[in-house]
N, C-alpha and C positions, 0 to 999 in steps of 0.2 A: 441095336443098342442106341440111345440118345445120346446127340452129339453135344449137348449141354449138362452145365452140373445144377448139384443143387441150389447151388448159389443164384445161377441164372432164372430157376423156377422160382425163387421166394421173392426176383425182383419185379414189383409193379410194373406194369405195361405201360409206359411213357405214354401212348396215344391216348389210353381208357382214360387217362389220369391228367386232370391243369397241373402247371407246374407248383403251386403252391402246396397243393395235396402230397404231389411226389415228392418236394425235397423234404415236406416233416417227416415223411416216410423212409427217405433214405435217413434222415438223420435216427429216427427211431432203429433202423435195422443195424446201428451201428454201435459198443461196446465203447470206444473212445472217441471224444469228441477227434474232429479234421479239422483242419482251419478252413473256411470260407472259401473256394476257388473262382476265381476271375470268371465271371459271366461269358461264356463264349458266344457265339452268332453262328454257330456251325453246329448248333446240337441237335440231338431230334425232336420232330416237332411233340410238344404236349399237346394235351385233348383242345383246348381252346385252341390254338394256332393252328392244327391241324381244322378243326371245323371248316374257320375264317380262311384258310387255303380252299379249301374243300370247296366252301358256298360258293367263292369267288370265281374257283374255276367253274362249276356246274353252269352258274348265272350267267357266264359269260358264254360256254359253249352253248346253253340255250338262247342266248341273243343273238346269236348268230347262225342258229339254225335256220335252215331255207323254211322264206315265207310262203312256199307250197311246195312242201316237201313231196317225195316220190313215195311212191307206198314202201318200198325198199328201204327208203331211209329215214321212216314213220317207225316202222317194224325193227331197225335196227340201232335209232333211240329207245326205245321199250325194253329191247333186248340190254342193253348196256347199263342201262339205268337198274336192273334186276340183278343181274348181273355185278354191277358195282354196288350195291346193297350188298350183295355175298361176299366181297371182299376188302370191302372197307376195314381200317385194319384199329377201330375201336365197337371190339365186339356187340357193345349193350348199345350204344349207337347204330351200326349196321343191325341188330335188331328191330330194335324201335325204327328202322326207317322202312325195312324190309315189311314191318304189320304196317305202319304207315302206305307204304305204296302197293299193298296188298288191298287194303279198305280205300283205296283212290289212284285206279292204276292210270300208268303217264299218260296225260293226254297229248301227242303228239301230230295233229292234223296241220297246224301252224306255227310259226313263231312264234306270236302273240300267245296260243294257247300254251305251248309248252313253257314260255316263259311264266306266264299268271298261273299254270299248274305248280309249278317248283318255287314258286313265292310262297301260295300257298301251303305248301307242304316245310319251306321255311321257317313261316310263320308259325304253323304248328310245334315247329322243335322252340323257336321264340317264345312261345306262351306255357310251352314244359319249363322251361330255363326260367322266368319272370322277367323275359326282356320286352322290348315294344318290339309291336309288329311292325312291316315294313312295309309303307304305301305300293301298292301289287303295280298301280300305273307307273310307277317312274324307274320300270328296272331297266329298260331300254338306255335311259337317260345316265343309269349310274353304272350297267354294264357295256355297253356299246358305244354310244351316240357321244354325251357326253352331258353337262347340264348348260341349258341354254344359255344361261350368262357369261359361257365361255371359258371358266375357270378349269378348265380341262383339257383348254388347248394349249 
């Protein structure tokens, strides 16, 4: 037997969902207006924030992946990244990224490559979305390194 009710099934999925889209939606599932509730910093993440988590970590774990990785852990980036596709927890997103890295599987031989692989695979979700793409050379610089004029130290 399910250990949720129906209440819980009729409510959107905070991840699938920006927060803009879910609170018209909570306000529509509701019979009488609520007063406004104080913005908290401790909620879950919606579909944007989760992304912008998401990209940050990826970018950053691939900037610092070994600049000549071992076959072992060539093979067990491939694997994670597949992997993380299947359990990414905004369904139609872990879709689209699963066909996305199915027509372009990880390239994982170096640093460099796996970083400029996962920009571009970025970019791809950036060009669904109508955002600008993101210069592939400077991910070192904005995940790792830091940008030369030093506004990062």
């Amino acid at each position: 037997m399910p250990s949720h009710t129906i209440e819980e099934e009729d409510k959107p999925c905070r991840a699938c969902t920006d927060f803009k889209v879910w609170s018209k939606q909570q306000t529509k599932a509701t019979s009488t207006p609520k007063p406004e509730p104080v913005k908290r910093t401790d909620c879950p993440l919606d579909k944007d924030e989760l992304g912008r988590s998401t990209w940050g970590f990826l970018h950053t774990m691939a900037s610092y992946f070994p600049d000549k990785p071992t076959v072992k852990q060539s093979q067990d980036m491939k694997s994670f990244l597949q992997i993380f596709a299947q359990f990414y927890p905004c369904e139609p997103c872990a879709l689209d990224f699963q066909e996305d890295i199915q027509k372009h599987p990880p390239k994982t031989k170096s640093r460099d490559e796996l970083a400029k692989w996962l920009c571009d695979r970025h970019n791809t979700v950036n060009i669904k979305l109508g955002k600008p793409s993101y210069d592939c050379s400077k991910v070192h610089e904005r995940w790792r390194d830091g940008w030369p004029d030093g506004s990062c130290d």
